[in-house]
mmCIF file as gemmi writes it, N, C-alpha and C atoms, coordinates in Angstrom:
data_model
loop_
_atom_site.group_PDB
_atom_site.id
_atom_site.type_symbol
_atom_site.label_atom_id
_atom_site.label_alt_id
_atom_site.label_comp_id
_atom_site.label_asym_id
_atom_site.label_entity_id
_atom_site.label_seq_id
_atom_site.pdbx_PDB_ins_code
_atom_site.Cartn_x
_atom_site.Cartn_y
_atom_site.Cartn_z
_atom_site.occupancy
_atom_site.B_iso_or_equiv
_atom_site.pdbx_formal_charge
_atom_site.auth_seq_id
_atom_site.auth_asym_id
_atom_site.pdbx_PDB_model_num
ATOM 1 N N . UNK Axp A 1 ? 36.479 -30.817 -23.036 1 0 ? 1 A 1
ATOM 2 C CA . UNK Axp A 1 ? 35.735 -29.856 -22.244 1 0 ? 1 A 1
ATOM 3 C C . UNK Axp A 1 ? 34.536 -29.374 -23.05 1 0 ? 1 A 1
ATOM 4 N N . UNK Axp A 2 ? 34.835 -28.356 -23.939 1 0 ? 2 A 1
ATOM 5 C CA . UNK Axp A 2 ? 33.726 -27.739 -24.731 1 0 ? 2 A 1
ATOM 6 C C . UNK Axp A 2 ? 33.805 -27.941 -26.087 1 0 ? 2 A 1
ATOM 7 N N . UNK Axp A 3 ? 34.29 -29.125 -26.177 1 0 ? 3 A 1
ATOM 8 C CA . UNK Axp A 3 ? 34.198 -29.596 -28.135 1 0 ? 3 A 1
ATOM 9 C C . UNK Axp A 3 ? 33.371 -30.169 -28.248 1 0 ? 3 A 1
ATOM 10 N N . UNK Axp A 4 ? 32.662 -29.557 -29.674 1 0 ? 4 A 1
ATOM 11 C CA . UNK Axp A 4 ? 31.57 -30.341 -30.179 1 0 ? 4 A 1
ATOM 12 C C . UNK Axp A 4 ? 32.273 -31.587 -31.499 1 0 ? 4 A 1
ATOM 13 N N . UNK Axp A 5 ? 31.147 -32.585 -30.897 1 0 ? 5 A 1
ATOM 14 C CA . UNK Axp A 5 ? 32.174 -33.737 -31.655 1 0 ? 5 A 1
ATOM 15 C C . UNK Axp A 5 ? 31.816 -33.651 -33.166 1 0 ? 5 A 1
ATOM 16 N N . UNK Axp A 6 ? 32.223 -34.819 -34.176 1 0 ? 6 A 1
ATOM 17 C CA . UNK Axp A 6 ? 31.935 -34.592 -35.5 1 0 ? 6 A 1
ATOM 18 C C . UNK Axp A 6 ? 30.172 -34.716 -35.317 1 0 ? 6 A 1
ATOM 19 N N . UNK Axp A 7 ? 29.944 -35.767 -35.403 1 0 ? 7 A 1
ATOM 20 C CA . UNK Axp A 7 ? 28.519 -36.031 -35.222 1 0 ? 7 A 1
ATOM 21 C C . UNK Axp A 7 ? 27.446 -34.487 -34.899 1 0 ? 7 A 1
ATOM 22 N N . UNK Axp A 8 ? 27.507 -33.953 -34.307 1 0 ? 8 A 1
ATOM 23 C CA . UNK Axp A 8 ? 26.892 -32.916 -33.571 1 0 ? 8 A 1
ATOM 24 C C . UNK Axp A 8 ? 27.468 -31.561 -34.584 1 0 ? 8 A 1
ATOM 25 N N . UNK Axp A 9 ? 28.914 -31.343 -34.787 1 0 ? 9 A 1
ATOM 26 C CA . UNK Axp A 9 ? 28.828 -30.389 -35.717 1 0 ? 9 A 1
ATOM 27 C C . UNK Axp A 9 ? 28.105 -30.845 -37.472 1 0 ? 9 A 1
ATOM 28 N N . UNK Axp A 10 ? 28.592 -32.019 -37.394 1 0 ? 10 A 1
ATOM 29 C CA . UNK Axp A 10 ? 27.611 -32.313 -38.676 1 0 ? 10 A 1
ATOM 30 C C . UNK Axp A 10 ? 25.997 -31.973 -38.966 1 0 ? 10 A 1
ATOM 31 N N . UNK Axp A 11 ? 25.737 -31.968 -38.036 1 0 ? 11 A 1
ATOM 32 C CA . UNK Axp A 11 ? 23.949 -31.905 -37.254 1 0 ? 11 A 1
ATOM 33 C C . UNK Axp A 11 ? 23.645 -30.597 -37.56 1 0 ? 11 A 1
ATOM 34 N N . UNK Axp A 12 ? 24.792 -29.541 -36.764 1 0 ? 12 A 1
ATOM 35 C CA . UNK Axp A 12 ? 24.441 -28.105 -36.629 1 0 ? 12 A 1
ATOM 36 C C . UNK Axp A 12 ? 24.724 -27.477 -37.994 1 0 ? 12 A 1
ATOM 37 N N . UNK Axp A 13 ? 25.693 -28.063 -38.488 1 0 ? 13 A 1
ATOM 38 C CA . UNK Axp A 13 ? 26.258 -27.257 -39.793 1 0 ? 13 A 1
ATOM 39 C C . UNK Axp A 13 ? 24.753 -27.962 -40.847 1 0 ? 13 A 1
ATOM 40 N N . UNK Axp A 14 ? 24.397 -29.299 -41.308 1 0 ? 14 A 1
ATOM 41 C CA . UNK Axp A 14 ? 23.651 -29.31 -41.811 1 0 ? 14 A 1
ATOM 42 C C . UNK Axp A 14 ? 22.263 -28.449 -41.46 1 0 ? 14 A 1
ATOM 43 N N . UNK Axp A 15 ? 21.808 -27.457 -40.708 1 0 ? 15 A 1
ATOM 44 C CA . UNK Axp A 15 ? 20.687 -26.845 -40.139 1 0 ? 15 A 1
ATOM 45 C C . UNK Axp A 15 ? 20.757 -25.579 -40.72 1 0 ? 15 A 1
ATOM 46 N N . UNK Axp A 16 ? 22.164 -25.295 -41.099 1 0 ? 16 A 1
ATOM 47 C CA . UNK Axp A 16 ? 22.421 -23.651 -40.863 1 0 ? 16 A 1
ATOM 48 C C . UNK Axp A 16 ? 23.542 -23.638 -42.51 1 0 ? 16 A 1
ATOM 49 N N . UNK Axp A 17 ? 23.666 -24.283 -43.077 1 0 ? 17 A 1
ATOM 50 C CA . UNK Axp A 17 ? 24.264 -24.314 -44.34 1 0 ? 17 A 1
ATOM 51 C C . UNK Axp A 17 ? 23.644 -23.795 -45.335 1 0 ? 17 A 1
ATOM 52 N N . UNK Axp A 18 ? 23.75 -22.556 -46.078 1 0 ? 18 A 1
ATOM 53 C CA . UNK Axp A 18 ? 23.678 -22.019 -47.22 1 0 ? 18 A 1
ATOM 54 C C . UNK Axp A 18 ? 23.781 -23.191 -48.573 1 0 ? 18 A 1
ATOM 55 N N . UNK Axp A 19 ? 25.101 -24.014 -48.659 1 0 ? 19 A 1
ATOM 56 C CA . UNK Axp A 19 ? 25.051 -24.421 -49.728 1 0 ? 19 A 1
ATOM 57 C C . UNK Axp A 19 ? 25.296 -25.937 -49.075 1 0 ? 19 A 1
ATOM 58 N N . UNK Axp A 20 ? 25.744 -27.327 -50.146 1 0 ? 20 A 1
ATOM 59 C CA . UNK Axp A 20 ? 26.343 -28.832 -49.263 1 0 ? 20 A 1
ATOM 60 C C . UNK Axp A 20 ? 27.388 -28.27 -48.738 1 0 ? 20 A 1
ATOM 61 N N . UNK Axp A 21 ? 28.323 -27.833 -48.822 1 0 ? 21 A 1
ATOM 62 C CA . UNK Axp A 21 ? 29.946 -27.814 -48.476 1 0 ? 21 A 1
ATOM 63 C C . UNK Axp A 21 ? 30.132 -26.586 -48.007 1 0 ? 21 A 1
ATOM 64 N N . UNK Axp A 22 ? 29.454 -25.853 -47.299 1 0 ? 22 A 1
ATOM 65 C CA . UNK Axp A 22 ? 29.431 -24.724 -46.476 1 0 ? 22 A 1
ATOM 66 C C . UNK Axp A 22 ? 29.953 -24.628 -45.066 1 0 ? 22 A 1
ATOM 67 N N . UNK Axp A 23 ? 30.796 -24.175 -44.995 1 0 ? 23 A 1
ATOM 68 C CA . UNK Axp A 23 ? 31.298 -24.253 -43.307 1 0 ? 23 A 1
ATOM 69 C C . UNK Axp A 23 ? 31.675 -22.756 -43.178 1 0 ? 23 A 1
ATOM 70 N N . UNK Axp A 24 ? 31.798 -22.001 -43.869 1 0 ? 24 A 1
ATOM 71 C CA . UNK Axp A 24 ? 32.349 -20.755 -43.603 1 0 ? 24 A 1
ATOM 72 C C . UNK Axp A 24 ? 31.338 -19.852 -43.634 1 0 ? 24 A 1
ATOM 73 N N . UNK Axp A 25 ? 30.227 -19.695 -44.121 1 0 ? 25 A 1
ATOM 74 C CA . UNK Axp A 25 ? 29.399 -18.709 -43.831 1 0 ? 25 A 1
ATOM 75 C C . UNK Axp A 25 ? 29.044 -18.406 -42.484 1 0 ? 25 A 1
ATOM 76 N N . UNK Axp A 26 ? 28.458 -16.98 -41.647 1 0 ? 26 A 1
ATOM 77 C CA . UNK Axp A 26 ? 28.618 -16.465 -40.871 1 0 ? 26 A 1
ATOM 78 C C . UNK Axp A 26 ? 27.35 -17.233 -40.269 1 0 ? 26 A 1
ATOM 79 N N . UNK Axp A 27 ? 26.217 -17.253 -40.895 1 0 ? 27 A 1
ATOM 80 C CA . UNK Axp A 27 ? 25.216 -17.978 -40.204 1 0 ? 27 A 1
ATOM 81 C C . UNK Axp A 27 ? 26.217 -19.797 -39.496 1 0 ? 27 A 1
ATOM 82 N N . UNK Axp A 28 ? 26.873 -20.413 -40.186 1 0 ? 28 A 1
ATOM 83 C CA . UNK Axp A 28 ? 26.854 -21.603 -39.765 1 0 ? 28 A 1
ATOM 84 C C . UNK Axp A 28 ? 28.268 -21.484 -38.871 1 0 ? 28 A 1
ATOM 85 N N . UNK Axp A 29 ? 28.626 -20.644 -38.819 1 0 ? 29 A 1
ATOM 86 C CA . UNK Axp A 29 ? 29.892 -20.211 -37.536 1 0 ? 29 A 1
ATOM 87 C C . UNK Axp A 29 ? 29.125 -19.223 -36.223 1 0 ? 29 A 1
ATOM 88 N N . UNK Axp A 30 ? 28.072 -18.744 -36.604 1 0 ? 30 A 1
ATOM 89 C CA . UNK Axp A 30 ? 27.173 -18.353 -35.296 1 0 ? 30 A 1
ATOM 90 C C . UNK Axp A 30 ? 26.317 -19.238 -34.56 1 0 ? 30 A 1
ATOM 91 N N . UNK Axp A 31 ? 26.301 -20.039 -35.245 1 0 ? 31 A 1
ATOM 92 C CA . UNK Axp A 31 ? 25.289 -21.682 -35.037 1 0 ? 31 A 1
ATOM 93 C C . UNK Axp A 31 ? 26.542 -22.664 -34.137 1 0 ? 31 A 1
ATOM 94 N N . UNK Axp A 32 ? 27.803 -21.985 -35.015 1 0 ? 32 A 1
ATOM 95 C CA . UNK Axp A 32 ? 28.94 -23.564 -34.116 1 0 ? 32 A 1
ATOM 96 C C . UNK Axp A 32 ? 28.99 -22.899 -32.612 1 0 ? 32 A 1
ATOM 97 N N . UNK Axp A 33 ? 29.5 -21.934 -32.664 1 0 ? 33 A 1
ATOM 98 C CA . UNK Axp A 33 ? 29.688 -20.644 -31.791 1 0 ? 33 A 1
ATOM 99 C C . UNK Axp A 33 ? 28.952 -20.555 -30.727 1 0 ? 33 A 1
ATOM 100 N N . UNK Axp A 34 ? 27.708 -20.523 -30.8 1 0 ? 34 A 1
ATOM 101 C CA . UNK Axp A 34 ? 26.374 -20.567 -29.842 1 0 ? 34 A 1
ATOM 102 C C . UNK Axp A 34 ? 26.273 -21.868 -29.273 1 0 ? 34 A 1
ATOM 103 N N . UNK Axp A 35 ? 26.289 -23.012 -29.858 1 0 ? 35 A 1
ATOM 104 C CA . UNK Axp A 35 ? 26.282 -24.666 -29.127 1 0 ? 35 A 1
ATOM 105 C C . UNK Axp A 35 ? 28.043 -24.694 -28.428 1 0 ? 35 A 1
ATOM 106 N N . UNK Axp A 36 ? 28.871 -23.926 -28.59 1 0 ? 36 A 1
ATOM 107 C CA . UNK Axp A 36 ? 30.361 -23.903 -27.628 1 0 ? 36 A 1
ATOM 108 C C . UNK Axp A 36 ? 29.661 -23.54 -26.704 1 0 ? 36 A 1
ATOM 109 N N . UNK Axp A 37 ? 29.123 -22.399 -27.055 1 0 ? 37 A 1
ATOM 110 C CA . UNK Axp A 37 ? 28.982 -21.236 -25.676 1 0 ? 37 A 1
ATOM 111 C C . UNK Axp A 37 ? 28.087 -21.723 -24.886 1 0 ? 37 A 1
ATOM 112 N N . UNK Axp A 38 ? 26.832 -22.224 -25.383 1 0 ? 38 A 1
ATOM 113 C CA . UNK Axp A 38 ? 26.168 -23.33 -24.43 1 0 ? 38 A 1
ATOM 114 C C . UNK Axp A 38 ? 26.391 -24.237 -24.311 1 0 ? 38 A 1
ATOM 115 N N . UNK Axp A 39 ? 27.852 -25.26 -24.5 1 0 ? 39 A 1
ATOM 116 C CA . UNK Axp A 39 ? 28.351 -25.959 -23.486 1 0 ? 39 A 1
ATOM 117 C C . UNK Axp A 39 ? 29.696 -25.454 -22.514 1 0 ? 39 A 1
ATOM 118 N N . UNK Axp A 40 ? 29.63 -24.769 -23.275 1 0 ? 40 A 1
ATOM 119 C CA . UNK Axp A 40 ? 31.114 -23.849 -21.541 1 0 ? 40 A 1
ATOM 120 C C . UNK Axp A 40 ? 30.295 -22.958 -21.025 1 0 ? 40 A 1
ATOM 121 N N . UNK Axp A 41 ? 28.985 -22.48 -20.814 1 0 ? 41 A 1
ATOM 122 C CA . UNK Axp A 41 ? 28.959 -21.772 -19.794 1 0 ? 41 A 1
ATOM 123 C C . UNK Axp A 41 ? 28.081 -23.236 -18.677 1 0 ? 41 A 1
ATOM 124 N N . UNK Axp A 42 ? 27.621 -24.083 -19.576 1 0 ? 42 A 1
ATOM 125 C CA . UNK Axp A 42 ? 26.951 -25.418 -18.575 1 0 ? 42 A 1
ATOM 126 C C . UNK Axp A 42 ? 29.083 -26.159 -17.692 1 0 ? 42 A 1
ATOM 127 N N . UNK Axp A 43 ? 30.009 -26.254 -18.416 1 0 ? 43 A 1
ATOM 128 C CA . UNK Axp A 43 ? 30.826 -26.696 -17.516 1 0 ? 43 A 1
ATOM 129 C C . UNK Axp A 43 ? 31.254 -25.303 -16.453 1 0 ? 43 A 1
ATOM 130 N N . UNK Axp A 44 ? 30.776 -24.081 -16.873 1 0 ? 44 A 1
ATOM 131 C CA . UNK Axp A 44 ? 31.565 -22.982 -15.804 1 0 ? 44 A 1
ATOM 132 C C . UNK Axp A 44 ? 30.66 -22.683 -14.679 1 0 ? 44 A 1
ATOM 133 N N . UNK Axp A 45 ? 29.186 -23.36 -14.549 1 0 ? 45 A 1
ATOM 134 C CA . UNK Axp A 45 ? 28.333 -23.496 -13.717 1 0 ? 45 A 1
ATOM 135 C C . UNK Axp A 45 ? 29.044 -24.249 -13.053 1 0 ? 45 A 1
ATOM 136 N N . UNK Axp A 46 ? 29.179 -25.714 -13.435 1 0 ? 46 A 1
ATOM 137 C CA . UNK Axp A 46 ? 29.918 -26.547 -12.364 1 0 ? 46 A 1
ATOM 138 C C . UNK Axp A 46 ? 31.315 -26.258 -11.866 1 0 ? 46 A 1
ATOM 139 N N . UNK Axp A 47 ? 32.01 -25.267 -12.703 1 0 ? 47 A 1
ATOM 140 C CA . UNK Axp A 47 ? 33.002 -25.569 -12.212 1 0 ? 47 A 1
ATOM 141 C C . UNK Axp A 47 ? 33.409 -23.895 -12.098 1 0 ? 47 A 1
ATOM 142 N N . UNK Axp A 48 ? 33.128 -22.921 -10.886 1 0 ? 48 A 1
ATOM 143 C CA . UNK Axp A 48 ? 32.87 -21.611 -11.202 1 0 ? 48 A 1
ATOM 144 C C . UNK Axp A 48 ? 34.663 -20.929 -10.716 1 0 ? 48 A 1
ATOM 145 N N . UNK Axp A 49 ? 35.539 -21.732 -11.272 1 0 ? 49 A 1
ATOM 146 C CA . UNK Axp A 49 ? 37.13 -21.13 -11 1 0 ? 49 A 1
ATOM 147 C C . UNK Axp A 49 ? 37.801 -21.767 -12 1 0 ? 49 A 1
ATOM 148 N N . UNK Axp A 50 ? 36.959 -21.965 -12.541 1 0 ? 50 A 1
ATOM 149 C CA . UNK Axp A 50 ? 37.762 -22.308 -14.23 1 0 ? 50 A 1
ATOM 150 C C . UNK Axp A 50 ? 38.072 -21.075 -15.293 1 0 ? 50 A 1
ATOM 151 N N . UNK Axp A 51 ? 39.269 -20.048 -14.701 1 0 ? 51 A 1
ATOM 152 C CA . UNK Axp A 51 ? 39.139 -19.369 -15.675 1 0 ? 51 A 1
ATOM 153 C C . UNK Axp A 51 ? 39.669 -19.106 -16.878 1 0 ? 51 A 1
ATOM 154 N N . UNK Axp A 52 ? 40.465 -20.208 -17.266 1 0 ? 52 A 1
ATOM 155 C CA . UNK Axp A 52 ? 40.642 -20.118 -18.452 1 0 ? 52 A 1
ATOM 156 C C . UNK Axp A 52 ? 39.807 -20.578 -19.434 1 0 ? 52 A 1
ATOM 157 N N . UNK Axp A 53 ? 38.836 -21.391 -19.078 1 0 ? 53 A 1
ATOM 158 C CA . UNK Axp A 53 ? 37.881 -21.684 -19.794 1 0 ? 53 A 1
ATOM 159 C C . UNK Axp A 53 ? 36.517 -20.408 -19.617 1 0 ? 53 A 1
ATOM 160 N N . UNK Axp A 54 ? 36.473 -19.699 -18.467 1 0 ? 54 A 1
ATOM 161 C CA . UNK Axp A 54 ? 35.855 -18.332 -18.527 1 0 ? 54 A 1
ATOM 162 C C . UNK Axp A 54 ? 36.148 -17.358 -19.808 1 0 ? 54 A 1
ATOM 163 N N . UNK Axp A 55 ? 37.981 -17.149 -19.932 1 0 ? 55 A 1
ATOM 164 C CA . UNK Axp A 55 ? 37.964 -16.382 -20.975 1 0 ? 55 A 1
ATOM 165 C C . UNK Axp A 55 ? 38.067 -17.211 -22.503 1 0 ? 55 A 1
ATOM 166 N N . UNK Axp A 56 ? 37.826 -18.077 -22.468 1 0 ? 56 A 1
ATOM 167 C CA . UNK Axp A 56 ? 37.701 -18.621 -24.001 1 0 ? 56 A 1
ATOM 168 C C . UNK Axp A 56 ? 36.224 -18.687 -24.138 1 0 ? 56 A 1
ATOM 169 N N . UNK Axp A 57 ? 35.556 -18.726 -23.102 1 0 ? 57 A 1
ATOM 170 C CA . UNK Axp A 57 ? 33.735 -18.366 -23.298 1 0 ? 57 A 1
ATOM 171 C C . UNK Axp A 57 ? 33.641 -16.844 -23.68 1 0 ? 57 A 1
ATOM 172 N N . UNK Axp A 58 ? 34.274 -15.863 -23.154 1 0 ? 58 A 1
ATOM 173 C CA . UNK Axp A 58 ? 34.51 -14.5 -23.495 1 0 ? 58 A 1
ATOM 174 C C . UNK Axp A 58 ? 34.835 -14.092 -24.906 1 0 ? 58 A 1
ATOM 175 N N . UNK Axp A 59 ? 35.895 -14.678 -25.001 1 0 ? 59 A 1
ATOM 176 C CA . UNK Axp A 59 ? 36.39 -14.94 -27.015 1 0 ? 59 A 1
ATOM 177 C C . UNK Axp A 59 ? 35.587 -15.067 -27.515 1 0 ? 59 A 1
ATOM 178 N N . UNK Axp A 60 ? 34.466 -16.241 -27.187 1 0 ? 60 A 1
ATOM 179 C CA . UNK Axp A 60 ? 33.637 -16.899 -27.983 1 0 ? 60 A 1
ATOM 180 C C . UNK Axp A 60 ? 32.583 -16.003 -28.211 1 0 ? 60 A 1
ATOM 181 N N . UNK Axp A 61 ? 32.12 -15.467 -27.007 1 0 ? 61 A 1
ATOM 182 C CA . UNK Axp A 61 ? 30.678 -14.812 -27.131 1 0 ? 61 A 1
ATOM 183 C C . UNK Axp A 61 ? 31.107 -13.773 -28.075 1 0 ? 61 A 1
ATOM 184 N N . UNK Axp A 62 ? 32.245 -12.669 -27.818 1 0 ? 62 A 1
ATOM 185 C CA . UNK Axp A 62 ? 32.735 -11.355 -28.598 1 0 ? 62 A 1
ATOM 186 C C . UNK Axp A 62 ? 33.013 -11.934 -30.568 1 0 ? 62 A 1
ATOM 187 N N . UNK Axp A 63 ? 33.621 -13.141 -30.371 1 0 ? 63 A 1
ATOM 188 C CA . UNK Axp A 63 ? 33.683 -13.599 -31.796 1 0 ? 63 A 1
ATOM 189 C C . UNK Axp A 63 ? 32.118 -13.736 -32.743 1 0 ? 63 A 1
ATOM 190 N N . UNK Axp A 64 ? 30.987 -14.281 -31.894 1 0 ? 64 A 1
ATOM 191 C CA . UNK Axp A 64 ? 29.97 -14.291 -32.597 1 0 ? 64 A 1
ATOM 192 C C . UNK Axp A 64 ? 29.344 -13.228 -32.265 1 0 ? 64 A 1
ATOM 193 N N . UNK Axp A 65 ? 29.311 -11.977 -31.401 1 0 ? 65 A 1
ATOM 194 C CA . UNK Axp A 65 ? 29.109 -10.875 -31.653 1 0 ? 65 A 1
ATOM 195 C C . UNK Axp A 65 ? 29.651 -10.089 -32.73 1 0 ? 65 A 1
ATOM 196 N N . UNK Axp A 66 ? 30.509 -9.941 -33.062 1 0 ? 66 A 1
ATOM 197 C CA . UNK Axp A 66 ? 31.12 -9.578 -33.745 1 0 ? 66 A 1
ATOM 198 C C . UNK Axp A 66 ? 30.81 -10.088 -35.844 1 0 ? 66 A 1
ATOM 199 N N . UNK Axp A 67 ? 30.325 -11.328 -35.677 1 0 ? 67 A 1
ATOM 200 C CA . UNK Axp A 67 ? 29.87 -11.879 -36.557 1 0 ? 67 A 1
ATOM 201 C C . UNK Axp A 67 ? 28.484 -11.079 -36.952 1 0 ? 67 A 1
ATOM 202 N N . UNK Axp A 68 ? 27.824 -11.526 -35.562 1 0 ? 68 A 1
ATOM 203 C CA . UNK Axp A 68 ? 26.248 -11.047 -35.931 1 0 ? 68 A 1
ATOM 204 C C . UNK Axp A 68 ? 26.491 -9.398 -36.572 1 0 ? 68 A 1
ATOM 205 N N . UNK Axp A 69 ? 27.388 -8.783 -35.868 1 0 ? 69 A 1
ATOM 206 C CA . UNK Axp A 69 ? 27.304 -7.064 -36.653 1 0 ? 69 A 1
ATOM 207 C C . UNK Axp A 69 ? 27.727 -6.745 -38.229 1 0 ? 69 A 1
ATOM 208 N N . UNK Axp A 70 ? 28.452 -8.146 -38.717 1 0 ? 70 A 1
ATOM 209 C CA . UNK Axp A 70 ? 28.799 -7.822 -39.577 1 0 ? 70 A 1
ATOM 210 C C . UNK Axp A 70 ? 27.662 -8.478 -40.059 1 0 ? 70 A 1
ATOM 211 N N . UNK Axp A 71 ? 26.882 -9.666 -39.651 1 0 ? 71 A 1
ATOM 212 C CA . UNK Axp A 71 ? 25.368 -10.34 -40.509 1 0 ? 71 A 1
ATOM 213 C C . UNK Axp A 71 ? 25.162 -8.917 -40.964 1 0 ? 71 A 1
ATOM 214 N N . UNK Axp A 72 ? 24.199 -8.227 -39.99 1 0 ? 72 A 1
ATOM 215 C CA . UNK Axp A 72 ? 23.387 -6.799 -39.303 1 0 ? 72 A 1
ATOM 216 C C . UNK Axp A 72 ? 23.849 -5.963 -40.928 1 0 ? 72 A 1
ATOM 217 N N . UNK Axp A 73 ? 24.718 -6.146 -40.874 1 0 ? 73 A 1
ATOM 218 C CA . UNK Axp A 73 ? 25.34 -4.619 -41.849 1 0 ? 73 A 1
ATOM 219 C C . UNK Axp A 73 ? 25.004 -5.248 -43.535 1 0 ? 73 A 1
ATOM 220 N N . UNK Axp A 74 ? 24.969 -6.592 -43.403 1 0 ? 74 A 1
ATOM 221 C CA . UNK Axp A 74 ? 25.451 -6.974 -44.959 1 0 ? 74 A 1
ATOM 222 C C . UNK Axp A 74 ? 23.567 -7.527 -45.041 1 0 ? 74 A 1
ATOM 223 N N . UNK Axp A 75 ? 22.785 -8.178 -44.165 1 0 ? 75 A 1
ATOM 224 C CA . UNK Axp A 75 ? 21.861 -8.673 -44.777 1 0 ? 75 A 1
ATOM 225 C C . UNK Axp A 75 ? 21.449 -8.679 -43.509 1 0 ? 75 A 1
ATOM 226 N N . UNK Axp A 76 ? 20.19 -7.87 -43.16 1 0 ? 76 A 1
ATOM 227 C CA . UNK Axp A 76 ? 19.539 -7.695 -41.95 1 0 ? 76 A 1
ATOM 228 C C . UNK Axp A 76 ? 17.997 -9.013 -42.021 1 0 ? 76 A 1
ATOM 229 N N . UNK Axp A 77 ? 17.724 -9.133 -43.036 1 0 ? 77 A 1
ATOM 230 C CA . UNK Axp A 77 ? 16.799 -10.377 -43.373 1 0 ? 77 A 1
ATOM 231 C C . UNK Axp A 77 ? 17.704 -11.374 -43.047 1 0 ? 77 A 1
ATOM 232 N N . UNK Axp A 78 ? 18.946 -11.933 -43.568 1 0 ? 78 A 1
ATOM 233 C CA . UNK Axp A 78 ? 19.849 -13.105 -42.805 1 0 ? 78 A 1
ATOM 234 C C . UNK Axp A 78 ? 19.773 -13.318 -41.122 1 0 ? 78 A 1
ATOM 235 N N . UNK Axp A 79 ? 20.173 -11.71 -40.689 1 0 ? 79 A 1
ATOM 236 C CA . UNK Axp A 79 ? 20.339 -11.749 -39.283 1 0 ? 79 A 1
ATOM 237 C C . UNK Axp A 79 ? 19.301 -12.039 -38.461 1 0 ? 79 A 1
ATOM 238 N N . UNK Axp A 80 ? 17.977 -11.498 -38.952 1 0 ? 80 A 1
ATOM 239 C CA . UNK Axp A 80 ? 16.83 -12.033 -38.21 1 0 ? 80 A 1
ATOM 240 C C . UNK Axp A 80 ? 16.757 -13.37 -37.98 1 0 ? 80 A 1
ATOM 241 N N . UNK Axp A 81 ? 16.519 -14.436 -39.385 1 0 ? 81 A 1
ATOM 242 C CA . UNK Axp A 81 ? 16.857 -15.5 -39.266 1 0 ? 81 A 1
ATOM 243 C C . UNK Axp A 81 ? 17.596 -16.373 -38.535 1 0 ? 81 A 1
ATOM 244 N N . UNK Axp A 82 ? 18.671 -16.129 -38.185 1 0 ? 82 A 1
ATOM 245 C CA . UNK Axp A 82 ? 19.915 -16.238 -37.59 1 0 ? 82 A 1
ATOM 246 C C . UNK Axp A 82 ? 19.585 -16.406 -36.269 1 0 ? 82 A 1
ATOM 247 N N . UNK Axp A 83 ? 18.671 -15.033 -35.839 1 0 ? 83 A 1
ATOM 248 C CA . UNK Axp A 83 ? 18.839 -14.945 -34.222 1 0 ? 83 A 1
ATOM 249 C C . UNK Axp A 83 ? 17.85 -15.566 -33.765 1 0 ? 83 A 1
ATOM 250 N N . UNK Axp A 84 ? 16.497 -15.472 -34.604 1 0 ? 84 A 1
ATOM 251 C CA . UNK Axp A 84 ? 15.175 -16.579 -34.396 1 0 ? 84 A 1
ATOM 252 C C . UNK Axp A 84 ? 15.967 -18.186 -34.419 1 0 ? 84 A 1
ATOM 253 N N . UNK Axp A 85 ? 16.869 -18.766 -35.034 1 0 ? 85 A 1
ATOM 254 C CA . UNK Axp A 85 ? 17.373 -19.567 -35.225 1 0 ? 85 A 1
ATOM 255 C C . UNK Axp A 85 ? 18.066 -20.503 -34.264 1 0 ? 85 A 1
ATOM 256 N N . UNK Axp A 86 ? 18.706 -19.666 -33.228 1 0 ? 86 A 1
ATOM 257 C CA . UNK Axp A 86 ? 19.512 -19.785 -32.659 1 0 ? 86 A 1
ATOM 258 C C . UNK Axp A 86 ? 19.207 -19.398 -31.228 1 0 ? 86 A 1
ATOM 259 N N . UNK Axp A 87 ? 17.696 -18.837 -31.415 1 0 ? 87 A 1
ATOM 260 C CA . UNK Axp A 87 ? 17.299 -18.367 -30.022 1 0 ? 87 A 1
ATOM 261 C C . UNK Axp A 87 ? 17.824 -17.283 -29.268 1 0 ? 87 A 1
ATOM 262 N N . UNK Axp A 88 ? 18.852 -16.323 -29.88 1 0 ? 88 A 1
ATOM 263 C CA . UNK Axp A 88 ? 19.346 -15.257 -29.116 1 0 ? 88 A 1
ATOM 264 C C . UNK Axp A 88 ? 18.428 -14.059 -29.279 1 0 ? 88 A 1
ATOM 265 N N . UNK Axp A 89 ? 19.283 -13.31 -28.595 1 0 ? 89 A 1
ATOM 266 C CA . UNK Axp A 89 ? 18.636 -11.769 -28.081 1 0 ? 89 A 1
ATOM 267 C C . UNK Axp A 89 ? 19.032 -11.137 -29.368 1 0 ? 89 A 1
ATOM 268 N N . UNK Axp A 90 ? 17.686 -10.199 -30.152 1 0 ? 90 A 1
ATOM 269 C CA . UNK Axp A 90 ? 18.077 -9.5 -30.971 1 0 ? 90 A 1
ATOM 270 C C . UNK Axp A 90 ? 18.007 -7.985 -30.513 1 0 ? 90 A 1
């Protein structure tokens, strides 16, 4: 449904990686986070009674909200980056 394959997370994580072997920083889990969420809300267009895949888009969005506040608090120069990055609403 809404998995990003290796290929494609390889892509995104190399864009948004701090160091080579970085997967855990908040920038490159707001980067995985944001390409889910823009592909489940493109399958919940087509498919508008899918709701269990509604609330795992819900998880998703609140999980990288939740990220970005903690960016916000620890390094507000990161977060800018981040959201120019990624194209969201700051």
């Amino acid at each position: 449904m809404a998995k990003i394959n290796v290929k494609g997370k390889k892509k995104i994580l190399s864009k948004h990686q701090i160091h080579k072997t970085d997967t855990a920083s908040p920038e490159s889990q707001i980067a995985l986070l944001t390409e889910s969420i823009n592909q489940l809300t493109g399958h919940l267009k087509a498919n508008p009674k899918d709701f269990s895949s509604r609330r795992g888009l819900l998880k998703k969005v609140g999980k990288r909200k939740s990220l970005l506040r903690y960016l916000a608090s620890v390094s507000p120069a990161r977060h800018k980056k981040v959201i120019a990055a990624n194209s969201l609403k700051g």
